[in-house]
TITIRO-346815 format. One record per residue (C-alpha): z, y, x; residue in one letter. Coordinates in steps of 0.2 Angstrom, whole numbers, padded with zeros to 4 digits, always signed. Example, Ala and Ser with C-alpha at 12.3 -4.5 7.8 and 13.67 -1.06 7.14 Angstrom:
BEGIN
+0039-0022+0062A/+0036-0005+0068S/
//
This chain:
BEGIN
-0084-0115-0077X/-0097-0128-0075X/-0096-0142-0065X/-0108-0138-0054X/-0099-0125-0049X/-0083-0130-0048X/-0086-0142-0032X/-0095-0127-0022X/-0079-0115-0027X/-0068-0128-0019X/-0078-0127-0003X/-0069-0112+0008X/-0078-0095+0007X/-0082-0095+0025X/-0094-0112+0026X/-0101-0107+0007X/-0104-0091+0011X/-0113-0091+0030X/-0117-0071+0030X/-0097-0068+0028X/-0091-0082+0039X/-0101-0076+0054X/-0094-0057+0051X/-0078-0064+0049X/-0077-0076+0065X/-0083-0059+0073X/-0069-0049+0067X/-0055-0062+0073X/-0062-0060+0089X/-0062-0042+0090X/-0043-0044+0086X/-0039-0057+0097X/-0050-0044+0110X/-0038-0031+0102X/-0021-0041+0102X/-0024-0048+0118X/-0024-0033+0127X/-0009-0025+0119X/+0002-0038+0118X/-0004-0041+0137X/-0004-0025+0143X/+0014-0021+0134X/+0022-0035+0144X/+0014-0031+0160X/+0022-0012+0158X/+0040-0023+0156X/+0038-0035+0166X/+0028-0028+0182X/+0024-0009+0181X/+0037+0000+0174X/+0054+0003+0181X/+0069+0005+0171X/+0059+0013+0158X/+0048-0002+0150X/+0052+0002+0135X/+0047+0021+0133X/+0030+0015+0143X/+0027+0001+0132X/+0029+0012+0115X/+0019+0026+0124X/+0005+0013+0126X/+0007+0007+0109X/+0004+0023+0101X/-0010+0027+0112X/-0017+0011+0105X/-0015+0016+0089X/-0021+0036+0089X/-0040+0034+0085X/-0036+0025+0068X/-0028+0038+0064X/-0036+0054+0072X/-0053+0049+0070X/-0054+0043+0053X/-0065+0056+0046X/-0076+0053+0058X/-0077+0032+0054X/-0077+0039+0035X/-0094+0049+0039X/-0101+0035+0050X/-0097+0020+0039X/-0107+0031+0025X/-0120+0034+0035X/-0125+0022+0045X/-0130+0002+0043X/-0113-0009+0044X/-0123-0022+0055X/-0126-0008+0066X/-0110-0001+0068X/-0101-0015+0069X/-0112-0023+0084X/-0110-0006+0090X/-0092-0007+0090X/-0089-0025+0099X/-0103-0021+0111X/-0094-0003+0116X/-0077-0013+0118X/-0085-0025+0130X/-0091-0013+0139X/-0074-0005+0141X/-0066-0023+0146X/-0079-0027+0159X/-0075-0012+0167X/-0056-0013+0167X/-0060-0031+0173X/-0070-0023+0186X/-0056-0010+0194X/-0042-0022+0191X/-0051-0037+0201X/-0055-0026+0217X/-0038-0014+0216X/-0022-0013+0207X/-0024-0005+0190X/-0016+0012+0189X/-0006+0011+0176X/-0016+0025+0167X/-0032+0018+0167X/-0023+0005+0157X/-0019+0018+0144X/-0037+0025+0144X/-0044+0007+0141X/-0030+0003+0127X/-0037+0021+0119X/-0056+0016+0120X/-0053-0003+0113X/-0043+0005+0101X/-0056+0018+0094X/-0070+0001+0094X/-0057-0009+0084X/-0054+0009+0072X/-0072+0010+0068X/-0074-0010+0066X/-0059-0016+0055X/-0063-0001+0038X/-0082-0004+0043X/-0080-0022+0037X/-0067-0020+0023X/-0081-0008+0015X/-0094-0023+0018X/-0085-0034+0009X/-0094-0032-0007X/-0112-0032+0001X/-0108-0050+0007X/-0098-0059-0008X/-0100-0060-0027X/-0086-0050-0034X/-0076-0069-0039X/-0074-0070-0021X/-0068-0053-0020X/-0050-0061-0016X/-0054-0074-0006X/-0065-0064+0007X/-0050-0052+0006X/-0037-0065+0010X/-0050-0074+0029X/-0052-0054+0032X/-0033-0050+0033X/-0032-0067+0041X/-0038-0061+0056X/-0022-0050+0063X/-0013-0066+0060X/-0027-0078+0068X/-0028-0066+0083X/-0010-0066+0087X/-0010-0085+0084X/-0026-0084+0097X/-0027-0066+0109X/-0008-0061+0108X/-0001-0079+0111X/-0013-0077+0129X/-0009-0060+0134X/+0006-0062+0141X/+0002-0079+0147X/-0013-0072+0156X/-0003-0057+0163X/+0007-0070+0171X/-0005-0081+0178X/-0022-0071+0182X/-0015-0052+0180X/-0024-0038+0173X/-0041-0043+0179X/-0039-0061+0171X/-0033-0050+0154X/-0049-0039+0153X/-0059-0052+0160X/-0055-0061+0142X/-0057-0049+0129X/-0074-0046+0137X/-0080-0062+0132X/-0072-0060+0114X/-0081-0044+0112X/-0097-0048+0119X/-0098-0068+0107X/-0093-0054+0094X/-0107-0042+0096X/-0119-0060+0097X/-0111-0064+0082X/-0115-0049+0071X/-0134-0047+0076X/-0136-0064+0068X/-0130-0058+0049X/-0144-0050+0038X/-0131-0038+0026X/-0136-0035+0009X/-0131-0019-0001X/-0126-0019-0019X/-0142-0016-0024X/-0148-0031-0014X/-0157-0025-0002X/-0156-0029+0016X/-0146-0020+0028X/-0158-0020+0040X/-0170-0010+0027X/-0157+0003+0027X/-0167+0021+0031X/-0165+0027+0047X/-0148+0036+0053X/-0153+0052+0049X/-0159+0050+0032X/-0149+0047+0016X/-0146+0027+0012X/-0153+0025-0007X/-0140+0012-0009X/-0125+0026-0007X/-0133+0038-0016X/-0136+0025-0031X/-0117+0020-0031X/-0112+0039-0031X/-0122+0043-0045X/-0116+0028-0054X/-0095+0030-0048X/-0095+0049-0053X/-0109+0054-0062X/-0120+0060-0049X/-0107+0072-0042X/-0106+0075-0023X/-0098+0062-0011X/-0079+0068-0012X/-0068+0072+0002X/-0055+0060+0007X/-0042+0074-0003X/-0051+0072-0017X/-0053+0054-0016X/-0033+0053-0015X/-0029+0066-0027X/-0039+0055-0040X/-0029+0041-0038X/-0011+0044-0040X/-0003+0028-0040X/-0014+0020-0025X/-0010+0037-0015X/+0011+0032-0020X/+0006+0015-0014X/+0001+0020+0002X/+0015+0032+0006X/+0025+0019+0002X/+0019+0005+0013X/+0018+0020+0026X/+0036+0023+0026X/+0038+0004+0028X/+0026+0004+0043X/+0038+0015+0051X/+0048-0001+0055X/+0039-0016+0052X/+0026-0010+0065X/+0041-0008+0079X/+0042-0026+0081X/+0030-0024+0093X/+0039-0014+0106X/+0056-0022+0098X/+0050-0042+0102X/+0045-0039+0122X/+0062-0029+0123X/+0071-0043+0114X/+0064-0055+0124X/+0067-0046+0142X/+0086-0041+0136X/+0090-0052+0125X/+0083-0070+0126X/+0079-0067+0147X/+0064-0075+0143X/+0047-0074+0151X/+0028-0072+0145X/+0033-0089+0137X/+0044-0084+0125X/+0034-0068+0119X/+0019-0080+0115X/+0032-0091+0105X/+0037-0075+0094X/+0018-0069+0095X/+0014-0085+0087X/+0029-0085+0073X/+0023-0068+0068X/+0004-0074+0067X/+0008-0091+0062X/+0018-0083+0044X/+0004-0069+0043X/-0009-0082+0043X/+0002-0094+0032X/+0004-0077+0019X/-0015-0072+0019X/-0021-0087+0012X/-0006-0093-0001X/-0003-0072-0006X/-0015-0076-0020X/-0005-0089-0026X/+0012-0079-0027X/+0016-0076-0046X/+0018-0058-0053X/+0010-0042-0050X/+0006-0032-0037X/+0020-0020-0042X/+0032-0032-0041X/+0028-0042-0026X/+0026-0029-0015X/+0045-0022-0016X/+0050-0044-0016X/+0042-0044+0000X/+0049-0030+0007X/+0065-0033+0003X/+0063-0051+0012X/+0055-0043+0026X/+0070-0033+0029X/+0083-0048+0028X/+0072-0057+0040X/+0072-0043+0051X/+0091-0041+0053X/+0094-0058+0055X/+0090-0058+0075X/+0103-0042+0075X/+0116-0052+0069X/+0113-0070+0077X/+0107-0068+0095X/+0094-0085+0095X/+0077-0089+0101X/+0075-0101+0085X/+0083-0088+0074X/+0071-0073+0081X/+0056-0084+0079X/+0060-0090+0062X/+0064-0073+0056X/+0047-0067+0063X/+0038-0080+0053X/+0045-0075+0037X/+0041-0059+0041X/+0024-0061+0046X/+0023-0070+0028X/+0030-0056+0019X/+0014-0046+0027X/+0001-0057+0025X/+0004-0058+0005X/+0006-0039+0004X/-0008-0038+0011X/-0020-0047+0001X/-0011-0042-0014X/-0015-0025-0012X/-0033-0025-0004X/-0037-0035-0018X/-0032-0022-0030X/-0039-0007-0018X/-0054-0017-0021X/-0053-0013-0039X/-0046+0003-0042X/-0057+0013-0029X/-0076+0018-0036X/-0089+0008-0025X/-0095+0029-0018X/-0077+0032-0012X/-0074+0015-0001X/-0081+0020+0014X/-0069+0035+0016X/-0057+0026+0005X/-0051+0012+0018X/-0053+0023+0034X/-0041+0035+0025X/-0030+0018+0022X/-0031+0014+0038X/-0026+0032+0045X/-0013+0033+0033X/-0005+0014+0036X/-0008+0017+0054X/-0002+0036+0057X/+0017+0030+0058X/+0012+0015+0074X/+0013+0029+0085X/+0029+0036+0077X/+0037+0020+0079X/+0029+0014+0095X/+0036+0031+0103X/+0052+0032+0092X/+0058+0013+0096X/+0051+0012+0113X/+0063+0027+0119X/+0079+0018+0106X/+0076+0005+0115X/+0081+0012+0133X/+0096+0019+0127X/+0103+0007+0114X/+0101-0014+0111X/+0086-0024+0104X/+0097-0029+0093X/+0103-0012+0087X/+0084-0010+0083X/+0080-0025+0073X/+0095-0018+0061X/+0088-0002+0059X/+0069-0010+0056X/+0080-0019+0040X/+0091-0002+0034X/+0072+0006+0033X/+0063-0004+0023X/+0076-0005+0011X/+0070+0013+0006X/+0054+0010+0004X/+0056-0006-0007X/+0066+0003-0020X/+0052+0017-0020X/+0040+0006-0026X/+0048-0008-0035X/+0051+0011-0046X/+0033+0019-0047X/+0027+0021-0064X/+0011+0012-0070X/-0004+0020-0073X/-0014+0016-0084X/-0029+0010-0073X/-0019+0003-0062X/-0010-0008-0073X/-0028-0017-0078X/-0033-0018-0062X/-0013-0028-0057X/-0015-0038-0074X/-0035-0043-0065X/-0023-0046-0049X/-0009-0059-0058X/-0013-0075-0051X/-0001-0082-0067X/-0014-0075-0079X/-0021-0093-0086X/-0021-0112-0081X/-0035-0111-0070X/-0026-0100-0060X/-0024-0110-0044X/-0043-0112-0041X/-0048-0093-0042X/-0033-0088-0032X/-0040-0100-0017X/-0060-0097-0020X/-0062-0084-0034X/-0069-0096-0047X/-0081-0090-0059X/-0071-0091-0074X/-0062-0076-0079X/-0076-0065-0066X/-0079-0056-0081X/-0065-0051-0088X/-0059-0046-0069X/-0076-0035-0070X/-0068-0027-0086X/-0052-0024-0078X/-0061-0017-0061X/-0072-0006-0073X/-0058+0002-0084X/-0046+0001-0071X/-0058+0014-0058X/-0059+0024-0075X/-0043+0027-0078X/-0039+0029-0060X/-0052+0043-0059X/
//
């Protein structure tokens, strides 16, 4: 490392790196758009629209919320391939707003029928589908590869920033200024968003700009290039395919997807808690909203830093996850909840950038754009399981019953992977991944420091071999 390098690597990837720090800041508004309304509408369901039955019409809410990731997700596949990333995310936030101004609309001249809450949680729900995997596949079009890690640890920052910012308001919002006073914000988020992204020029891994891209109907050089390079000129795969080529990332996901089935119900299990439980008010689920984002955030940006591998953090984080979550069963606390929620939110976080990071790695540059918007389906296609399965749990049993199932599941599925067997790819692409590799370990965990770039290039290069 040089050292006039080293001094611009200390400086955080978002002021170095203007392009991805203005897509980025777009994305946690989206989020907090996104978080905003669920959290906010979840509580209004509790608190003021449903009776008797808040928790079934908060988990059907939250599955609706969460269907287009899944449902739709060859759709985003096709269109993140085919059309510009500027354009589809500008596309996204601007559709969002759209939907927001006019719930904010109804809502501020009548009361909202609790369905047309539904619809607009489905519509913001299929913008934020199309936006999240858009900008995971941008990644690389925006940062050197020795930033790779760092871009992945501000991206996945954003759930955490957004319940820190949108779901700490929703409730609050509810409270004071109803629905209207709810849609009425994630209509600005989305619309500065939308600004936002029409002020960033993308450049594609050829280094061309975005915006010279060829119109939506014809092929985009750029893909074809990488295709022809990832598989040897063969035709784009099919998300099967794409799958059935990597054996241990497809074992990863499953796994995390059994996980999801549980860790995700602590959004229909925290407003219950709070209502039956705690007897709190909006107050308190923006306490617990801010735990869980607080240690999301906290684990986005210190995962790098976690010694081992992937394939070992991942099940020590699970299992964590699972004691924090049965803590509330047991002790019935407000400090207790909330703390356990922060280690849980932690646990996420460094899972999360662990694995990216090594998605990043092991899947051919052709076979991203369907790649994470099968991740996303995949990770996502239990939300609505869980949303409906805890929502109707929790009308018949207590929140605290549900927080000891959410830590009996994971235990399952930290034992499948702690025992997955390494393939061969994969295990160069974890070794690139070890943040105890050398001494100078601590600066390209934070930044992504030049030194050792090219050996990670090596590791990324026979690691998609092998996993091919």
């Amino acid at each position: 490392m040089t050292a006039a390098t080293a001094p611009a690597r200390r400086v955080p990837l978002v002021l170095r790196n203007r392009m991805f720090g203005t897509v980025w800041l777009a994305q946690v508004l989206t989020q907090a758009g996104m978080r905003m309304f669920q959290v906010g509408a979840s509580w209004w369901l509790i608190a003021y629209a449903a009776s008797g039955d808040g928790g079934s019409a908060a988990g059907l809410f939250m599955a609706v919320s969460t269907l287009p990731a899944v449902a739709l997700a060859p759709v985003i596949a096709r269109a993140i391939a085919r059309f510009a990333h500027r354009s589809l995310l500008r596309a996204a936030a601007a559709g969002a707003g759209v939907v927001a101004a006019a719930l904010a609309g109804w809502a501020g001249v009548s009361d909202l029928p609790v369905a047309a809450a539904y619809a607009g949680g489905l519509a913001l729900a299929t913008c934020q589908a199309f936006f999240d995997p858009c900008l995971t596949t941008s990644v690389p079009e925006l940062v050197d590869d020795e930033d790779i890690e760092a871009a992945t640890g501000f991206e996945l920052s954003t759930q955490s920033l957004a319940s820190l910012g949108g779901a700490m308001l929703g409730a609050l919002v509810v409270d004071g200024a109803g629905m209207a006073g709810l849609a009425v914000g994630c209509t600005a988020a989305y619309a500065v968003a939308a600004l936002l992204v029409a002020t960033v020029r993308f450049h594609g891994t050829d280094g061309t700009a975005d915006a010279a891209r060829p119109p939506a109907g014809e092929p985009d050089a750029a893909l074809v290039a990488d295709a022809a390079a990832g598989d040897g000129g063969a035709p784009r795969r099919t998300l099967r395919q794409i799958l059935g080529a990597l054996p241990y990332v497809r074992a990863v996901l499953l796994c995390f997807t059994a996980a999801n089935l549980f860790t995700t119900a602590v959004f229909v299990v925290m407003p219950l808690y709070t209502a039956s439980v705690l007897h709190g008010d909006g107050g308190t689920v923006t306490l617990l909203e801010a735990s869980l984002g607080a240690g999301t955030l906290i684990g986005s940006f210190t995962g790098a830093r976690v010694p081992g591998r992937p394939g070992v953090v991942g099940p020590a984080c699970l299992g964590l996850m699972a004691l924090a979550l049965a803590l509330p069963g047991l002790i019935a606390a407000r400090p207790v909840l909330a703390g356990s929620l922060l280690v849980a939110g932690w646990s996420v976080g460094v899972i999360g950038v662990r694995f990216v990071a090594l998605f990043q790695r092991l899947v051919p540059a052709a076979d991203k754009p369907a790649f994470f918007a099968v991740m996303q389906a995949v990770l996502g296609a239990t939300f609505p399981v869980a949303s409906l399965l805890f929502g109707v749990l929790g009308d018949h049993f207590s929140a605290r019953t549900l927080c000891l199932v959410q830590a009996a599941g994971l235990v399952p599925a930290a034992l499948a992977l702690a025992l997955l067997p390494e393939r061969p790819g994969a295990a160069g692409a974890e070794a690139a991944c070890d943040t105890t590799r050398a001494p100078e370990t601590e600066t390209e965990s934070e930044t992504g420091a030049e030194t050792g770039a090219d050996t990670r290039a090596g590791s990324a290069e026979t690691a998609a071999g092998g996993a091919r």
